[in-house]
C-alpha positions, -999 to +999 in steps of 0.1 A: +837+294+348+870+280+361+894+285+330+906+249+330+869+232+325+863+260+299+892+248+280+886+211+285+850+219+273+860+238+242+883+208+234+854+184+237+835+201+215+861+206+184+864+171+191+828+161+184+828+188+159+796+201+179+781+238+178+761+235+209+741+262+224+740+271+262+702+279+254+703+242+238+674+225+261+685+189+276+654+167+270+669+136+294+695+161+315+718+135+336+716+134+374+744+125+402+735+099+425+758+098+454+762+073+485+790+072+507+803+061+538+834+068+561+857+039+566+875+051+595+846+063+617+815+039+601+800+070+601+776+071+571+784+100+548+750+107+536+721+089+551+709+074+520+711+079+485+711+115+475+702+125+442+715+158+428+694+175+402+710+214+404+742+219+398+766+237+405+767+213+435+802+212+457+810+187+484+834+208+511+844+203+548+823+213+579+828+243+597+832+244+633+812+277+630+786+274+611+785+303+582+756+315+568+765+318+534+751+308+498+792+300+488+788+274+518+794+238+501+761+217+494+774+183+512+792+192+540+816+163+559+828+165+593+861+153+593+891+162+625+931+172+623+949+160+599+918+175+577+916+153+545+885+171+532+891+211+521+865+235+529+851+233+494+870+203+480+850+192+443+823+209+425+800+190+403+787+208+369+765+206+341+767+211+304+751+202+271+779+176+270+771+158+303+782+162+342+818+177+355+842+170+382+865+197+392+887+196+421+885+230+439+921+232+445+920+206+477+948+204+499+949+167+497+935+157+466+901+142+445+904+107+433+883+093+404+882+057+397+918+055+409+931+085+387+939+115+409+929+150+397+951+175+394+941+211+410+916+228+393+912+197+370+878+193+350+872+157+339+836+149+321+821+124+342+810+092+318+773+079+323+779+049+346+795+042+384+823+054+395+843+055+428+850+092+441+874+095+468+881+126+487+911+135+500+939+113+486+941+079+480+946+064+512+914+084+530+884+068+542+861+096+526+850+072+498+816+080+473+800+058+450+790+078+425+767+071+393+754+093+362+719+087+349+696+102+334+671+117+353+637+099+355+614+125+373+585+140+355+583+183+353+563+198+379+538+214+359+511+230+383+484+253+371+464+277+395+431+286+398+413+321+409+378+330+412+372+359+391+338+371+385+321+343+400+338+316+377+366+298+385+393+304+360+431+292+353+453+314+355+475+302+329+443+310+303+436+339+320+476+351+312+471+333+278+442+356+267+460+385+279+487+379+261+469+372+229+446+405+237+480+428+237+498+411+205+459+424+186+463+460+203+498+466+194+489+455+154+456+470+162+473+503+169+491+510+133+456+512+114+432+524+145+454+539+172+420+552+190+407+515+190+439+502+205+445+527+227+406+515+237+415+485+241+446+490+264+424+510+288+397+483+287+425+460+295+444+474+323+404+486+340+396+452+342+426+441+355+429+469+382+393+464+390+403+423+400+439+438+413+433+403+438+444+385+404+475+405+397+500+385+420+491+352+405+496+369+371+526+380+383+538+346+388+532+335+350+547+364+337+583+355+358+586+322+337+611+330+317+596+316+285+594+333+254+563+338+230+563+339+194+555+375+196+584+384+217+577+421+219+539+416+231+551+392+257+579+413+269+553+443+268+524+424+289+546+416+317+563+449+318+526+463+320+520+437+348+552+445+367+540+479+369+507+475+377+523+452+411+547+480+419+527+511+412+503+494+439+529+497+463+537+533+461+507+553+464+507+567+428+465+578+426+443+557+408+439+574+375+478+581+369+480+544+378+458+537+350+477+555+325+512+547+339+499+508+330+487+518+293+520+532+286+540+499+293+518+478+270+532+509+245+565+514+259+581+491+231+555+496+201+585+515+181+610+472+183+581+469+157+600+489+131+634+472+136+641+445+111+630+410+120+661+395+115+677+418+140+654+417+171+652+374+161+689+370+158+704+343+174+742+353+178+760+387+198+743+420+180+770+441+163+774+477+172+757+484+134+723+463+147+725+472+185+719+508+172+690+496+147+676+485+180+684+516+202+662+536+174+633+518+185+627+546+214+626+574+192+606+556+169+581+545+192+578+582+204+574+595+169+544+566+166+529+577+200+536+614+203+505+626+190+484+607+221+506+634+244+474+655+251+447+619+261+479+605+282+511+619+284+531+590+298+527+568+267+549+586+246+572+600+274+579+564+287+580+550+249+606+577+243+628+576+276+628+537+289+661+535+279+673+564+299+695+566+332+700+591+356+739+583+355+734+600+316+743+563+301+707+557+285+692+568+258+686+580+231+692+616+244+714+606+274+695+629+299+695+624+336+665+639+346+632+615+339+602+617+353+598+589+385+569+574+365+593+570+333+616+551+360+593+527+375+586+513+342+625+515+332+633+496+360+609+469+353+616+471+321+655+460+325+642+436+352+619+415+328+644+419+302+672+402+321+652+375+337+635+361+306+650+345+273+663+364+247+672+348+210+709+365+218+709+353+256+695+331+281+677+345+313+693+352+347+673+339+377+648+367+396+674+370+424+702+374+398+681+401+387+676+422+418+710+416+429+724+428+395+701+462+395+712+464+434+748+465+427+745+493+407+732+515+438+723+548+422+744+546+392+712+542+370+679+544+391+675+566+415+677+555+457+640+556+465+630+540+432+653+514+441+638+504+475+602+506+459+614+480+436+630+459+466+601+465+485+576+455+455+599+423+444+619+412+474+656+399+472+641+366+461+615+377+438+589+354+430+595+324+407+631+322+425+644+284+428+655+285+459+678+257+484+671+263+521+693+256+553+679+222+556+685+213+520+654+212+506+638+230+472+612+246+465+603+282+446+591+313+461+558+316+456+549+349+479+572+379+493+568+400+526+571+436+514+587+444+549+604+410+547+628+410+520+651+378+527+623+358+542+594+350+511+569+321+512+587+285+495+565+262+480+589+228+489+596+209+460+625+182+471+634+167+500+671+172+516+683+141+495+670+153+460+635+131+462+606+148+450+583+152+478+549+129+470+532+163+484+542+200+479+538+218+515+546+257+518+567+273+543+563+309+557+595+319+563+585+353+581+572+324+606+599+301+607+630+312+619+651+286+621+648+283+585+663+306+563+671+307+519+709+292+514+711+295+482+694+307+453+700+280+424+706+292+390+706+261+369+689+269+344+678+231+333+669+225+363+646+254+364+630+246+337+627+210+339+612+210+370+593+240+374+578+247+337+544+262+337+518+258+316+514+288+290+509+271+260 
């Protein structure tokens, strides 16, 4: 964040004497709804009212050569010599405390009901109209410009599969998994046999309907969290790896196994204090190593199950470790490839779903974040089964396209990674479309992702599902 609207913010807030959370939801979030027209040519600005729902959302100057870029401005004006409008010229946030106006350093200047900002200037934008003028006082580039709250209901959608014969939500289906794993984890410290029954029951009947997987797959991206945070965080790393081990050729039975040992992979965040794994605030170094114990404890819980399946205590024991030598807890470099997969989509899920300490980062945050690492931590191959299994814009990604519009990925092409399936959400102009329609982008290719958007209210405002 620019360092002048973090310090305007902080001011606010001593102001209001307000402890607000970044992970504070915003039950009425306010919207920008923007009009404008050019004096000088007549030319309308925007064809009609636009309504802007994700933010960050800038306003910048036309190229003459298009770039395809997701820093690219979201409004882009054509002006001519002398330029009035900069190439990115304002940027329009959100925060707990309302909408933002910052002028991105423009060459000639961001007027706001006739006060001019100063470069780099952050005002809070009052709920109300207000006149927005860009470039300088005298230029025809002119917005009217009102804050309000937003009006549009979320877009709850559930899905159904047929599954034995029955058609059956998906939501429940994820539901009773979820409740299934949270009684085989307690199940496990007074029968381990029955639980371990139980995980192997689980994971045959899921492999058995594999056809159901991706659509589970989709539940488990929401970055919600369950009361039982641990058997949440362990059903979708045990469903990540079920949709990536697919994809590699690992045979059947190790498959099986290599599934059991995710829903175990955590068991030992059970013997860490409460308070610790529910705090709210930054761990300490003190509680941050009350949580790394939890691989050697979960090893200690599991290692007697090393003869019946060998990965559960090896993964519970070694999820943690990189092959840099930065894991732990022994800081070893050589893990077995299995171990890895699930370490990978262990971090993944971890990253892209609530924390009490954190908020999530979007899927393609995610990928991005494990791809910038290269081979610092995950070995090269392992990470192109992972792009090849999740895409760049994994599913459950909020994505903008070239033409504007919204929508979320709702399917990937393995071979495909930068073109998935978008289920269209919003029109060019911020509308909500009366009808959802799905584009193909393997199939389109004049269309193409701009922009992945990583407002998180946004997100889930608008595309919550329904888990309860």
């Amino acid at each position: 964040m620019d360092k002048s609207l973090s310090e305007a913010m902080e001011k606010l807030k001593r102001e209001v004497g307000s402890e607000l959370s970044a992970r504070d939801k915003l039950e009425n979030p306010p919207v920008v709804v923007l009009s404008g027209q050019s004096v000088q040519t007549r030319k309308l600005l925007l064809d009609r009212e636009m309504v802007i729902r994700h933010f960050p959302f800038s306003i910048g100057r036309r190229r003459t050569i298009p770039m395809i870029s997701r820093m690219e401005p979201e409004i882009l004006i054509e002006d001519v010599p002398p330029f009035r409008i900069s190439r990115k010229h304002v940027t329009l946030r959100r925060d707990e405390l309302g909408i933002w106006l910052m002028d991105e350093k423009s060459a000639k200047g961001t007027v706001l009901d006739g006060k001019r900002l100063k470069a780099s200037e952050a005002v809070l934008v009052e709920p109300g109209a207000h006149e927005l003028i860009l470039g300088g006082y005298t230029s025809p580039y002119a917005f009217s410009l009102r804050v309000v709250e937003d009006v549009v209901a979320g877009l709850t959608r559930d899905e159904k599969i047929s599954l034995e014969g029955k058609d059956v939500s998906v939501s429940l289906l994820y539901l009773h998994l979820y409740d299934f794993t949270r009684k085989l984890l307690k199940v496990f410290f007074q029968d381990t046999s029955a639980s371990v029954a139980m995980a192997q029951d689980m994971t045959d009947y899921i492999m058995k309907n594999d056809f159901c997987i991706d659509a589970l797959y989709y539940y488990s991206a929401a970055p919600t969290i369950a009361d039982d945070l641990i058997a949440h965080h362990s059903l979708n790393v045990f469903l990540y790896t079920l949709r990536l081990s697919s994809m590699v050729g690992i045979p059947v039975e190790t498959r099986r196994a290599l599934a059991v040992a995710a829903l175990y992979h955590d068991l030992g965040m059970y013997d860490v204090p409460a308070e610790v794994v529910g705090k709210r605030d930054t761990l300490n170094e003190k509680e941050f190593e009350i949580i790394k114990s939890h691989s050697v404890t979960g090893w200690k819980r599991t290692s007697h199950l090393a003869k019946e399946n060998p990965l559960i205590p090896a993964v519970a024991y070694e999820h943690h470790e990189r092959i840099d030598g930065s894991g732990y807890p022994r800081s070893i470099k050589d893990l077995s490839p299995y171990v890895e997969l699930v370490a990978m989509v262990d971090f993944f899920e971890a990253i892209t779903h609530y924390r009490p300490q954190r908020g999530p980062i979007t899927p393609h945050e995610g990928v991005r974040k494990i791809l910038n690492m290269k081979e610092a931590i995950f070995r090269i191959e392992n990470l192109k089964t992972f792009i090849k299994g999740f895409s760049l814009y994994p599913v459950y990604s909020v994505v903008r396209l070239n033409t504007g519009e919204v929508g979320q990925v709702v399917d990937v092409h393995p071979d495909q990674p930068l073109r998935p399936v978008v289920r269209l959400h919003f029109d060019s102009f911020g509308e909500a479309l009366k009808e959802t329609r799905e584009v193909d982008l393997a199939s389109n290719p004049n269309l193409y992702v701009r922009q992945d958007i990583s407002d998180r209210v946004f997100i889930d405002r608008y595309f919550p599902l329904p888990l309860g």
